[in-house]
gemmi code that builds the backbone of each chain (N, CA, C; Angstrom):
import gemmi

chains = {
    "A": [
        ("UNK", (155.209, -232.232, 2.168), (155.959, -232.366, 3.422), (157.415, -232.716, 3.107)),
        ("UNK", (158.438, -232.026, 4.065), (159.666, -232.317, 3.468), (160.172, -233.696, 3.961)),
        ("UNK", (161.176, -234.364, 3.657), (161.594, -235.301, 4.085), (162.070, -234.920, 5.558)),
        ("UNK", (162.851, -234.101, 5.944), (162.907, -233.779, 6.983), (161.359, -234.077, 8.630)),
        ("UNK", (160.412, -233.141, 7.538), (159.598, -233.348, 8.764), (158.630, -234.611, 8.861)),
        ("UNK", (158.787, -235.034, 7.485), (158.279, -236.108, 7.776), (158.757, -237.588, 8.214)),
        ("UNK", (160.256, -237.335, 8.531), (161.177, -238.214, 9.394), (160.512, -237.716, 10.862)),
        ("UNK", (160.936, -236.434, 11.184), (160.631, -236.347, 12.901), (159.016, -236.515, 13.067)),
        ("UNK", (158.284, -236.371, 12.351), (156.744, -237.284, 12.505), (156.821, -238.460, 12.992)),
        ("UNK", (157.406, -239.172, 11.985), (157.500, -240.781, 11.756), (158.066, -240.999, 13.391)),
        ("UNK", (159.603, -240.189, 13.882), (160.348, -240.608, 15.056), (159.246, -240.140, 16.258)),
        ("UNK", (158.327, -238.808, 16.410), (157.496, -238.604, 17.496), (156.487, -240.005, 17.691)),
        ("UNK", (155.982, -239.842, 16.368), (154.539, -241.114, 16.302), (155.702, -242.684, 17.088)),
        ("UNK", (156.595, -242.666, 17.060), (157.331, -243.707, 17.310), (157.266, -244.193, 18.900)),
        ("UNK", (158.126, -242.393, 19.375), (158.553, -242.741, 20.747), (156.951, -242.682, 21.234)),
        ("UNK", (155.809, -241.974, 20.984), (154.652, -241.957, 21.794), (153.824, -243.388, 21.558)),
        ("UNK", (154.655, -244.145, 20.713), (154.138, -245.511, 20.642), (154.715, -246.565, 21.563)),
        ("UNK", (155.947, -245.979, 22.462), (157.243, -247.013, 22.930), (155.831, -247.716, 24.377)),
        ("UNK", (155.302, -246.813, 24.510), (154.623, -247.560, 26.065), (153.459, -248.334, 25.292)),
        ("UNK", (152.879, -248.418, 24.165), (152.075, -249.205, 23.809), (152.715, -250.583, 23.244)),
        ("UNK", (153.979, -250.427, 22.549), (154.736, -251.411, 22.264), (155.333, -252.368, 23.825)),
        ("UNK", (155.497, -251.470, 24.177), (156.107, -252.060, 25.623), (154.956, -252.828, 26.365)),
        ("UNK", (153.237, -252.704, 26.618), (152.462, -253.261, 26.879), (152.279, -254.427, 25.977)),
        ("UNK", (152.526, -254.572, 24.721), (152.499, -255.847, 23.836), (153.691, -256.884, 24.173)),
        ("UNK", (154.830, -256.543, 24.693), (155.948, -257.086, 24.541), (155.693, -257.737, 26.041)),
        ("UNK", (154.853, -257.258, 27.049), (154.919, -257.517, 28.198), (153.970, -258.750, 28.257)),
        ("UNK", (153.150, -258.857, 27.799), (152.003, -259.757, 27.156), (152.853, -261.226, 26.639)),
        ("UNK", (153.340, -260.668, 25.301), (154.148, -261.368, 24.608), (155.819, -261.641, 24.297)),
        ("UNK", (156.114, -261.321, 25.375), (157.502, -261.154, 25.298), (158.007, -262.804, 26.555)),
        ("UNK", (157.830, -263.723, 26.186), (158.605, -264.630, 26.923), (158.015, -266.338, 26.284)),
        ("UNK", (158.769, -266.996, 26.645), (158.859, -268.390, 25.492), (157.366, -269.166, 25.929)),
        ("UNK", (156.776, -269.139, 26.545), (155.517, -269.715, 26.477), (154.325, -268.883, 26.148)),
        ("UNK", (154.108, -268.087, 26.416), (152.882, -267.211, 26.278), (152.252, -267.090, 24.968)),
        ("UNK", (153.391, -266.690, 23.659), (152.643, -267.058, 22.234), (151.636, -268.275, 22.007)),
        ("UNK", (152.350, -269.153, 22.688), (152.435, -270.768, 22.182), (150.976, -270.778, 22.869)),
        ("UNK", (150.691, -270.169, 24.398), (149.674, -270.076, 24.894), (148.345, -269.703, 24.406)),
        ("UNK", (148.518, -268.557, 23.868), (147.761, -267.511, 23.246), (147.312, -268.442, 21.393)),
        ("UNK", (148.247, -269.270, 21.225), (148.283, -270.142, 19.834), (147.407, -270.991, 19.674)),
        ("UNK", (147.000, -271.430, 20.893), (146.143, -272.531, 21.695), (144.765, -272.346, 21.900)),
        ("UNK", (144.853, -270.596, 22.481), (143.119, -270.540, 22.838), (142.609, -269.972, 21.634)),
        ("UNK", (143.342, -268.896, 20.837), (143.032, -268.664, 19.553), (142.325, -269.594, 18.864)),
        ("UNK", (142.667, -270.770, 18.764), (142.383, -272.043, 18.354), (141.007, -272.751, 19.030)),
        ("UNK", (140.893, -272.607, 20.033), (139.967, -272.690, 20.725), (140.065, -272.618, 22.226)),
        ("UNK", (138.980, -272.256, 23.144), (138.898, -272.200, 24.702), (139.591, -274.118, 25.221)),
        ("UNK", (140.465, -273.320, 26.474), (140.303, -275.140, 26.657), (140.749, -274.719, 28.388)),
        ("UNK", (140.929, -276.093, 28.955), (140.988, -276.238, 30.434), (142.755, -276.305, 30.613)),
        ("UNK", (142.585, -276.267, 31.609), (144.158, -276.150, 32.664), (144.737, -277.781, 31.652)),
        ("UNK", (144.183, -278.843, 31.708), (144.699, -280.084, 31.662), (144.980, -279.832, 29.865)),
        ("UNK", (144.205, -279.388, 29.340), (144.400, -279.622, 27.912), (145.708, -278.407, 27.215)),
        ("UNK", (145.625, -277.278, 28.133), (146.483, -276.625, 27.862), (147.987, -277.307, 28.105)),
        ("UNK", (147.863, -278.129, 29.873), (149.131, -278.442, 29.788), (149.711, -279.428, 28.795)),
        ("UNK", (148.583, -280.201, 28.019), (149.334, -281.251, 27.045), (149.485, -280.694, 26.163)),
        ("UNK", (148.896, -279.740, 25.732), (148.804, -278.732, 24.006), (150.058, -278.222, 24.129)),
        ("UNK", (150.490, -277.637, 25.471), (152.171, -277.280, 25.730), (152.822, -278.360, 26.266)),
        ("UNK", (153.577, -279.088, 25.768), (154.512, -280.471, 26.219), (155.515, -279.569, 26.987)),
        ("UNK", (155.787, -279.330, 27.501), (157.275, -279.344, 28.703), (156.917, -278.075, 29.512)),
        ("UNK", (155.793, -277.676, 29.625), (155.372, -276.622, 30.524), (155.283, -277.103, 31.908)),
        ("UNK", (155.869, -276.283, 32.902), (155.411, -276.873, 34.060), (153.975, -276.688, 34.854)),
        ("UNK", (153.248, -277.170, 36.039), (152.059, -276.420, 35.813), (152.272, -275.318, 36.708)),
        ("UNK", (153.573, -274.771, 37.586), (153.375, -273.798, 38.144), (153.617, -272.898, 37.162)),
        ("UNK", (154.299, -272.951, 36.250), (154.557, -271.378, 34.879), (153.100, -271.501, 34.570)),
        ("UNK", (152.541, -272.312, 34.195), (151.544, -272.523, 33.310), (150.223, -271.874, 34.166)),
        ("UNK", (150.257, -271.908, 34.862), (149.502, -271.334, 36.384), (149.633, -269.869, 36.354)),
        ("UNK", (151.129, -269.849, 36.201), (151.140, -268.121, 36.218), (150.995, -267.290, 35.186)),
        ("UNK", (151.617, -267.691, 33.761), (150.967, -267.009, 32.920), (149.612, -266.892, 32.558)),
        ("UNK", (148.357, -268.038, 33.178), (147.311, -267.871, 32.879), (146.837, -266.918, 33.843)),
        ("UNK", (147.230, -266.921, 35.037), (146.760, -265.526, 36.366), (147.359, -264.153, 35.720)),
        ("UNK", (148.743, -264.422, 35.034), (149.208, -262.853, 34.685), (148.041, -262.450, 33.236)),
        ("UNK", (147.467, -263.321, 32.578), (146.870, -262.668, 31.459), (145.502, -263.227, 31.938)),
        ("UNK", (144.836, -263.321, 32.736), (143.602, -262.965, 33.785), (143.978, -261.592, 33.884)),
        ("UNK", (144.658, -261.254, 34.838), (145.491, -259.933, 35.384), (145.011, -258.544, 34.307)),
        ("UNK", (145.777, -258.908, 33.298), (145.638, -257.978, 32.060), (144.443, -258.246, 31.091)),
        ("UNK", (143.468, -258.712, 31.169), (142.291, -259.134, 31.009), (142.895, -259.537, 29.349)),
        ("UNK", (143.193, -260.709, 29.088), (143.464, -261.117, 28.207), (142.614, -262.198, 27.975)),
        ("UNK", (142.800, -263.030, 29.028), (141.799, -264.039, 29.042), (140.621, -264.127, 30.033)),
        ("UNK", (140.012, -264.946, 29.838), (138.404, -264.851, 31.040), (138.126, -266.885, 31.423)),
        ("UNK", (138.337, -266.835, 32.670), (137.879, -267.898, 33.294), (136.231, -268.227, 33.098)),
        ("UNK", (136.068, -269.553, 32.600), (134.702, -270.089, 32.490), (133.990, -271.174, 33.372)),
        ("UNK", (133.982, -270.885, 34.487), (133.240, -272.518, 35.078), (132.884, -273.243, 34.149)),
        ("UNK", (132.822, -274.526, 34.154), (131.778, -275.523, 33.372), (131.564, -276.426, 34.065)),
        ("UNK", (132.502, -276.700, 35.642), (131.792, -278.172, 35.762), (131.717, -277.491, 38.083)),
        ("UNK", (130.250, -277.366, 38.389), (130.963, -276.869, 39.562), (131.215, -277.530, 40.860)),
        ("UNK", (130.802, -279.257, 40.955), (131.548, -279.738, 41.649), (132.361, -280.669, 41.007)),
        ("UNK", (133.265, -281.144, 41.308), (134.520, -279.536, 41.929), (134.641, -278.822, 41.080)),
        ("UNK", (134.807, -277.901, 41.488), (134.845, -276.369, 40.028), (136.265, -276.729, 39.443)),
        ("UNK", (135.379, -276.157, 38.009), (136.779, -276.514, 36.601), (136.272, -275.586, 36.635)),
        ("UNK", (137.445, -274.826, 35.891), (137.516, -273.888, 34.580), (137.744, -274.445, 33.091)),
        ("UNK", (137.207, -273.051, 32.004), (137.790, -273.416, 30.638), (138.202, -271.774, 30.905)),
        ("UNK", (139.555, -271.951, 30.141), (139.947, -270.710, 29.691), (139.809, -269.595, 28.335)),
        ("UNK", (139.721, -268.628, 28.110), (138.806, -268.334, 26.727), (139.426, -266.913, 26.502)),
        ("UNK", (139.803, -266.633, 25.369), (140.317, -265.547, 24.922), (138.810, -264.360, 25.712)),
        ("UNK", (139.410, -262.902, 25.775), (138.563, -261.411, 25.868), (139.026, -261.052, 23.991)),
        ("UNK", (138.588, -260.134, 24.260), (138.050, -259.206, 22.686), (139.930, -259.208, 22.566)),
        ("UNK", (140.237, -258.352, 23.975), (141.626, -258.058, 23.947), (142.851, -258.895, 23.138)),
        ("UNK", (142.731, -259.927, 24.062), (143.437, -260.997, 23.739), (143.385, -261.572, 22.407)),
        ("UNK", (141.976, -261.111, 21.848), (141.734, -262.497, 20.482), (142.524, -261.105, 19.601)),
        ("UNK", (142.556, -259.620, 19.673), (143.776, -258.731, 19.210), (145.106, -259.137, 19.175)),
        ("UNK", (145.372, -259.561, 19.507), (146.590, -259.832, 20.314), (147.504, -261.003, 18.549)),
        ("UNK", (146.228, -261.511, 18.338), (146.438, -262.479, 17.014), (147.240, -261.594, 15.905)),
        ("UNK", (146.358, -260.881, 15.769), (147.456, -259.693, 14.395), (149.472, -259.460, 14.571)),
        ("UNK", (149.507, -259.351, 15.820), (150.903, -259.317, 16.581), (151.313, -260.665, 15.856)),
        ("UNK", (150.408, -261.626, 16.513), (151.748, -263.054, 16.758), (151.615, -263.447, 14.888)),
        ("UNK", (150.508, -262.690, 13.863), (150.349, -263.328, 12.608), (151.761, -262.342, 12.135)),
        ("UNK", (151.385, -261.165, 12.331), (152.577, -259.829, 11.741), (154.707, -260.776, 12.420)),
        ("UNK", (154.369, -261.576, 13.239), (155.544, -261.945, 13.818), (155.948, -263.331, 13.423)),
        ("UNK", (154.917, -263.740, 13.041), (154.757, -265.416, 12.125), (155.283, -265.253, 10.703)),
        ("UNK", (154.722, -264.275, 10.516), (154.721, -263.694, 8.774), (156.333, -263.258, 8.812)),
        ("UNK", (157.019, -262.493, 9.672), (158.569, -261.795, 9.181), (158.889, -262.850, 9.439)),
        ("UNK", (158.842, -264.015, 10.410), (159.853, -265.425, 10.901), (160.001, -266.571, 9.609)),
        ("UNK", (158.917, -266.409, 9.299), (158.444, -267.440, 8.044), (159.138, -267.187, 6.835)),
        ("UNK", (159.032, -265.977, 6.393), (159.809, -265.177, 5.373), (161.435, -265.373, 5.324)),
        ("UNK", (162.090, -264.935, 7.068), (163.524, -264.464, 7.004), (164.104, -265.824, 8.188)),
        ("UNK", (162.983, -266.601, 8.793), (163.686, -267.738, 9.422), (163.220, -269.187, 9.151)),
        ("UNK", (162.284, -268.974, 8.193), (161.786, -270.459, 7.551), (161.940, -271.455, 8.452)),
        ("UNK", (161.529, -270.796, 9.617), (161.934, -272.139, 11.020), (160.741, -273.708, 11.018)),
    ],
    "B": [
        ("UNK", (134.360, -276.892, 5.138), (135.309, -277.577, 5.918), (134.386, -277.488, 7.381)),
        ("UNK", (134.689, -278.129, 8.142), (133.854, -278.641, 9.688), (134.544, -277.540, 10.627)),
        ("UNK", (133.736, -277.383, 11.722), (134.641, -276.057, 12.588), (135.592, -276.982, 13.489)),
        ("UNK", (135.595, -278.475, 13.382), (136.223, -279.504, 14.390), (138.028, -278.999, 12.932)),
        ("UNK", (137.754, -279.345, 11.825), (139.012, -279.543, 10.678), (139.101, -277.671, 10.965)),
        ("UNK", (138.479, -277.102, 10.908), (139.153, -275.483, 10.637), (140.371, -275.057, 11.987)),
        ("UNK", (139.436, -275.998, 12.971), (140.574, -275.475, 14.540), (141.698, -276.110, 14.364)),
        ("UNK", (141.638, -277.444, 13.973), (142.853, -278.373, 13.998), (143.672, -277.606, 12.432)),
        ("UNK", (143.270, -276.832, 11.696), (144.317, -276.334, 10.503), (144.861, -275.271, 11.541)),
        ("UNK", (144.105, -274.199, 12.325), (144.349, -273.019, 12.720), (145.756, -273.601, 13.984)),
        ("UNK", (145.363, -274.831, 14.653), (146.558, -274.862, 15.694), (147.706, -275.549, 14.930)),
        ("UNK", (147.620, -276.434, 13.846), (148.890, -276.563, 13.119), (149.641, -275.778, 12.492)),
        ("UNK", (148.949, -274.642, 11.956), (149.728, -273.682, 11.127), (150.015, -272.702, 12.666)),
        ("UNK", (149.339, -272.496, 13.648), (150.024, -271.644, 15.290), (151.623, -272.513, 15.274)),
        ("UNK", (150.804, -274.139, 15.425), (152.596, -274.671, 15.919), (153.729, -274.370, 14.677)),
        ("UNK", (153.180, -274.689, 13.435), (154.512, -274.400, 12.732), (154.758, -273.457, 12.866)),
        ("UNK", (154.233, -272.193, 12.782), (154.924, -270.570, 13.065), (155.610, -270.407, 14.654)),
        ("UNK", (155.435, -271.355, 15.288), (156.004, -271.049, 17.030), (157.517, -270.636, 16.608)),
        ("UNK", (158.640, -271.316, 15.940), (159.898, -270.869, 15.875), (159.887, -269.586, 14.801)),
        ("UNK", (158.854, -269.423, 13.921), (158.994, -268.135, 13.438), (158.765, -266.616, 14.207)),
        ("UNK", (157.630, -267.397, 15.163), (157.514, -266.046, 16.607), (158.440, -265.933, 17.640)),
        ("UNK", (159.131, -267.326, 17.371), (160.445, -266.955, 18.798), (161.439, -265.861, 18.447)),
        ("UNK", (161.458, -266.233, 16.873), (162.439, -265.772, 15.644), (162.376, -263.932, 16.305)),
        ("UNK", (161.391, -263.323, 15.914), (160.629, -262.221, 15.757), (161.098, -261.470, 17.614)),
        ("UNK", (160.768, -262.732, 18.137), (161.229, -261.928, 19.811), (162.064, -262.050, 20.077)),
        ("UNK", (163.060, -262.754, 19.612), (164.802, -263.239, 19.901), (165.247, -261.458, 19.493)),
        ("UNK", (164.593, -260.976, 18.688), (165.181, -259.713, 18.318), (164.640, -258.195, 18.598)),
        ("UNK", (163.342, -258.739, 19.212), (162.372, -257.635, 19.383), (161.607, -257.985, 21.184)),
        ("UNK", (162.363, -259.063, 21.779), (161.763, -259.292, 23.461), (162.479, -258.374, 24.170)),
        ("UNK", (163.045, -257.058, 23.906), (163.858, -256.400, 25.456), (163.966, -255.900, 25.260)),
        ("UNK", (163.761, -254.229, 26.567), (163.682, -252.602, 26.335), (163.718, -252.192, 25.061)),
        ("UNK", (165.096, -252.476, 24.767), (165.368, -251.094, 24.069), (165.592, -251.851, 22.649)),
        ("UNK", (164.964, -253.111, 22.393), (165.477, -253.039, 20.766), (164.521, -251.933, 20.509)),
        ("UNK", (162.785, -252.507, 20.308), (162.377, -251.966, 19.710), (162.223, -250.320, 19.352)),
        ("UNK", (162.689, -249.877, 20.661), (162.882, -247.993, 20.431), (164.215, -248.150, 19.599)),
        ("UNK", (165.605, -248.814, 19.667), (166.309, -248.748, 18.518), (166.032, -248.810, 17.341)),
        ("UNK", (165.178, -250.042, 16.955), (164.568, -250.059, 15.764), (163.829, -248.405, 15.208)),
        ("UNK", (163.043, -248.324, 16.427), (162.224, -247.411, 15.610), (162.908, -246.176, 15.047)),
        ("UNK", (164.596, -245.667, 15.858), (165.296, -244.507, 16.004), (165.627, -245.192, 14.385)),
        ("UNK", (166.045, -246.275, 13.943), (166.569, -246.491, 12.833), (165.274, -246.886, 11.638)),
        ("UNK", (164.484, -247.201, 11.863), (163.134, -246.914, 11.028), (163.172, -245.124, 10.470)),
        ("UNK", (163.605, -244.364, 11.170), (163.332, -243.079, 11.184), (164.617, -242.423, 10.315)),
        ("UNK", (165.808, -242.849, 10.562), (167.047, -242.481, 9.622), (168.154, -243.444, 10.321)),
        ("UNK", (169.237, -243.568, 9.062), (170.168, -244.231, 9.591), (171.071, -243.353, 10.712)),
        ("UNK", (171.279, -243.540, 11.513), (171.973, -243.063, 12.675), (173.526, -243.119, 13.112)),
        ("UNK", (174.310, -242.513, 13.796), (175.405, -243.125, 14.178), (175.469, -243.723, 15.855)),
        ("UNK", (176.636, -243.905, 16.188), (176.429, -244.578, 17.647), (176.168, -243.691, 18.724)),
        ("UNK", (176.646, -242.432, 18.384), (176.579, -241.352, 19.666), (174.808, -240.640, 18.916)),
        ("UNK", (174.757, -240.674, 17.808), (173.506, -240.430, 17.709), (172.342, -241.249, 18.257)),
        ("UNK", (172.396, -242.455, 18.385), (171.619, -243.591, 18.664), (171.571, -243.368, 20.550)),
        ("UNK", (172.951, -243.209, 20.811), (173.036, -243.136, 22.394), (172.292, -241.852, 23.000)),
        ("UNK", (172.447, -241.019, 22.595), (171.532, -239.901, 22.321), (169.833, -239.698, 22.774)),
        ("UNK", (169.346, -240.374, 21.456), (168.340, -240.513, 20.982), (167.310, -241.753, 22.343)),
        ("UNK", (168.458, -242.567, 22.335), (167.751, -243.427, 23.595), (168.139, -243.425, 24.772)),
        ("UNK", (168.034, -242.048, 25.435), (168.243, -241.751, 26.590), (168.211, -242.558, 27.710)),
        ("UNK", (169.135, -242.927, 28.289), (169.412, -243.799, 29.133), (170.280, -245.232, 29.041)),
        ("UNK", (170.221, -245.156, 27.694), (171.331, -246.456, 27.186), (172.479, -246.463, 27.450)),
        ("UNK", (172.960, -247.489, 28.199), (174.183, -247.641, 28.228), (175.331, -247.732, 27.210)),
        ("UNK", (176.275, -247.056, 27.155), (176.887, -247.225, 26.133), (177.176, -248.794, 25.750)),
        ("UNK", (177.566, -249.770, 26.719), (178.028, -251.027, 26.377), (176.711, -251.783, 26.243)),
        ("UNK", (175.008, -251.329, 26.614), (174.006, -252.316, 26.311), (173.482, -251.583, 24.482)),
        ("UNK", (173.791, -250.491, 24.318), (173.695, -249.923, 22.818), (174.533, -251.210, 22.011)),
        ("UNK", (175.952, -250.945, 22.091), (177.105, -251.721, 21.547), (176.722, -253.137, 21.481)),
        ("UNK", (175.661, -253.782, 22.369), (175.642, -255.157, 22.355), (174.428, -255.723, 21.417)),
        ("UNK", (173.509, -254.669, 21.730), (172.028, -254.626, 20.880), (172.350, -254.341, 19.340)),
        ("UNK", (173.383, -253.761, 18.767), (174.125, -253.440, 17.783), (174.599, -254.247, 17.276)),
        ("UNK", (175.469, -255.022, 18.063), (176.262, -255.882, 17.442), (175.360, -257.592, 17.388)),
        ("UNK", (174.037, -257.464, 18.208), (172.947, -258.989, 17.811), (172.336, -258.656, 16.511)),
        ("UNK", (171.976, -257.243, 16.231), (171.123, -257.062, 15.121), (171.938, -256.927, 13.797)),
        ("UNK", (173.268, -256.838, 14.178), (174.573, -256.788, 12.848), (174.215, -258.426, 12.513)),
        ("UNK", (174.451, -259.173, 13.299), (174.792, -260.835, 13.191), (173.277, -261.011, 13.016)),
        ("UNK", (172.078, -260.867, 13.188), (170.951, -261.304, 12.718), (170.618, -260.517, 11.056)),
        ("UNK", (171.557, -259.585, 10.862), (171.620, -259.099, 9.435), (170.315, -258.520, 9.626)),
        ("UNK", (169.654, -257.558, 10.548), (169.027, -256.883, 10.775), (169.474, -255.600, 10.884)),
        ("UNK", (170.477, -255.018, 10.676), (171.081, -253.736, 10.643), (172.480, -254.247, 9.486)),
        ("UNK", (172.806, -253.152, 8.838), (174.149, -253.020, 8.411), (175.211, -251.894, 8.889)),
        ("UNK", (176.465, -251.763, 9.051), (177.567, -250.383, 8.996), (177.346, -250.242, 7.902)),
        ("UNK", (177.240, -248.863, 7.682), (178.450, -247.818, 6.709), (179.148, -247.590, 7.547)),
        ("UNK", (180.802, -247.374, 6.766), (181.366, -246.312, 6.800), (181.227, -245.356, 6.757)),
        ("UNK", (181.131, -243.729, 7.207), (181.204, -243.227, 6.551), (182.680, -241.666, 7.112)),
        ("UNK", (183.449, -242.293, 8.109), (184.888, -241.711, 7.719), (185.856, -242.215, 7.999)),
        ("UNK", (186.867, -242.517, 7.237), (188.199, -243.240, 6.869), (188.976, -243.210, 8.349)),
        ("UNK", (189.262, -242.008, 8.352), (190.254, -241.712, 9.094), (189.453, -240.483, 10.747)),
        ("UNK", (189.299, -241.003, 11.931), (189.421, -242.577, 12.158), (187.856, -242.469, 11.696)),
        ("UNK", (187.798, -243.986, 11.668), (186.689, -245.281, 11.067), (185.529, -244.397, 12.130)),
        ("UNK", (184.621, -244.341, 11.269), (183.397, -243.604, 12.177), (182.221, -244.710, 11.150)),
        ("UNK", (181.353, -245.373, 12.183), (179.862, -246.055, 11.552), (178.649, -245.258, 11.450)),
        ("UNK", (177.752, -245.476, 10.688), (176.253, -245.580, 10.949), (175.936, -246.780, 10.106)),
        ("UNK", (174.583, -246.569, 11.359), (173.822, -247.982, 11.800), (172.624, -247.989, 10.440)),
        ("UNK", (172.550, -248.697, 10.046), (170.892, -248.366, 8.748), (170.052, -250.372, 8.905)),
        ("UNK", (169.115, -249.853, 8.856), (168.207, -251.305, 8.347), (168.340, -251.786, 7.459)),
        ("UNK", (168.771, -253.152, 7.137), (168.942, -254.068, 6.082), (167.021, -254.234, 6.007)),
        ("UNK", (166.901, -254.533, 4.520), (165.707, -254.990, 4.608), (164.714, -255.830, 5.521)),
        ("UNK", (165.239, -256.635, 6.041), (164.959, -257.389, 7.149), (164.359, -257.251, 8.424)),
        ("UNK", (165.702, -256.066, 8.376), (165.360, -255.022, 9.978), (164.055, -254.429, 9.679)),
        ("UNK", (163.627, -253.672, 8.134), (162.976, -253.108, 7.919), (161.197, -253.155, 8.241)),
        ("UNK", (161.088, -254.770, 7.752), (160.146, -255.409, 7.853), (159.750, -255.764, 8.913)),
        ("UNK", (160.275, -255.655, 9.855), (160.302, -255.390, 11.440), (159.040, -254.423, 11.659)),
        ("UNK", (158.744, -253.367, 10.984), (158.275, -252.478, 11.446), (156.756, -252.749, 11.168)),
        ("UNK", (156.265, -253.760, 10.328), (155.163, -254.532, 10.867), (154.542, -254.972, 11.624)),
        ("UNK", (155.638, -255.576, 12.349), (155.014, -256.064, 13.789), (155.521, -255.211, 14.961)),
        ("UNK", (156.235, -253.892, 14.611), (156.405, -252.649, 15.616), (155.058, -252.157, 15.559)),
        ("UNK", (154.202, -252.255, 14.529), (152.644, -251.265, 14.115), (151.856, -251.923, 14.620)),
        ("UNK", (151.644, -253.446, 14.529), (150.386, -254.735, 15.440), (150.721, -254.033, 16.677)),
        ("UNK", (152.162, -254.420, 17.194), (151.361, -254.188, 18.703), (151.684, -252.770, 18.915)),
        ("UNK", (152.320, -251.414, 18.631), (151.638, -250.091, 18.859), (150.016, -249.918, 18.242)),
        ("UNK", (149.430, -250.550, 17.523), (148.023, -250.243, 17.580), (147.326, -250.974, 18.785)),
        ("UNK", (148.064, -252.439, 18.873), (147.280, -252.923, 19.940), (147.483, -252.145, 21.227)),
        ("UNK", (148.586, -251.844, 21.578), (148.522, -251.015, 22.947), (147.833, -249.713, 23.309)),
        ("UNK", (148.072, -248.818, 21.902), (147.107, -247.887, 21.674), (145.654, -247.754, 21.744)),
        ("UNK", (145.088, -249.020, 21.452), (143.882, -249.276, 21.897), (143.875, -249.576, 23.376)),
        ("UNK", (143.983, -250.614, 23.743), (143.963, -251.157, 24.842), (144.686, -250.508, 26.101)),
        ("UNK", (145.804, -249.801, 25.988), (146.176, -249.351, 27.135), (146.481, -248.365, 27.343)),
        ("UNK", (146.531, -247.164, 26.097), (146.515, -245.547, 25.426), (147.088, -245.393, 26.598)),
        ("UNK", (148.577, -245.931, 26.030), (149.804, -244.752, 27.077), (150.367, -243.873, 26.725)),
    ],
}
model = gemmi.Model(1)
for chain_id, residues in chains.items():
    chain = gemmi.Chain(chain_id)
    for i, (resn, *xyz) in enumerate(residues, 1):
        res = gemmi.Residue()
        res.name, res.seqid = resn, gemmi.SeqId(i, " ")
        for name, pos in zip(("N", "CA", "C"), xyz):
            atom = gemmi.Atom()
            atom.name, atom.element = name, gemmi.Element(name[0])
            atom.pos, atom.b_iso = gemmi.Position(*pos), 0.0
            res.add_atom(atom)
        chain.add_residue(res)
    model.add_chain(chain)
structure = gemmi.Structure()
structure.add_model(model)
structure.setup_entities()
C-alpha cells in the first residue's frame, strides 16, 4: 500500500470515527464526570457517598450528571433500602468501557503532565 | 490482597490520575480538537489545508485551537516558505500520543453507539 493511500485510509477511518469520538467526549467531556465514573469503577455507591467521594460537588450537578448517564445507560439505579427508597448507583457493561478511555487519558497525563 | 485493600488501591490511583485526565480534556474536551488532531494524525497540514479539511471551521476558532495546541507543545510550525512566511501544522510527539485515547473512545462509540 502506498503511503499515499494509506494516509487517506487512516483520514476516512478517522472522520467516520468523529461521531463515535464525539459520543465519548459527551459522556466524558466536563470536570466532574471522570472523577464520577473514578468512583463507581471503584465500586457501586449511593447519592450520599458519592457526594463526599466528590468534595465540592453540588448536589444539584451531582443529580444531573447521574440522570444524564442513567439517560445514556451508563449507569443503572439499584434500590436497596425501600422505605424510604435509596438507591446505589452501579456502573452498565457500557460504562465499566468507558474505563479504557479515562486509563488511555490517565496514561498520556501521567507521562506528559505528571500532575 | 482483600477486595476491601484492592478498591481502596483502585480509587487512589483514579484520584491521583484526576489532573492527568483533566490534562488529556483541557486539550481534547471541544468539537473540533479532536477532528484536528485526527486531520494532523493523518499528515502535517497547512492552515488553509486544515480549514478545508474541517469544514465549517472558523477561520479565527482554527487559529485559536492552533495556537492552545502550539503552547501545550502538542503541535509544532514548520516553515516552509520564506517569502511570505507560509506554516504547516505537524504533531510533536505528544500530540502524537494523543491518538491513543482518540482509538479508546472511537472504539467505545463504535460499539456502543455505531454512528
Amino acid at each position: 500500500m502506498s503511503t499515499t493511500t494509506a494516509k487517506s485510509t487512516v483520514t476516512a477511518k478517522l472522520e467516520k470515527r468523529e461521531g463515535c469520538i464525539q459520543a465519548a467526549l459527551n459522556i466524558l467531556g466536563d470536570k466532574w464526570s471522570p472523577l464520577l465514573l473514578g468512583q463507581l469503577i471503584a465500586s457501586p455507591k449511593t447519592f450520599c457517598e458519592l457526594e463526599t467521594a466528590l468534595g465540592g460537588i453540588s448536589p444539584r450537578t451531582l443529580s444531573a450528571r447521574l440522570e444524564k448517564m442513567a439517560d445514556h445507560d451508563i449507569i443503572a439505579k439499584q434500590l436497596y433500602c425501600k422505605h424510604p427508597p435509596r438507591y446505589r448507583y452501579e456502573l452498565t457493561n457500557k460504562g465499566r468501557e468507558l474505563q479504557s478511555i479515562l486509563k488511555a487519558m490517565g496514561d498520556w497525563g501521567d507521562k506528559y503532565h505528571n500532575a
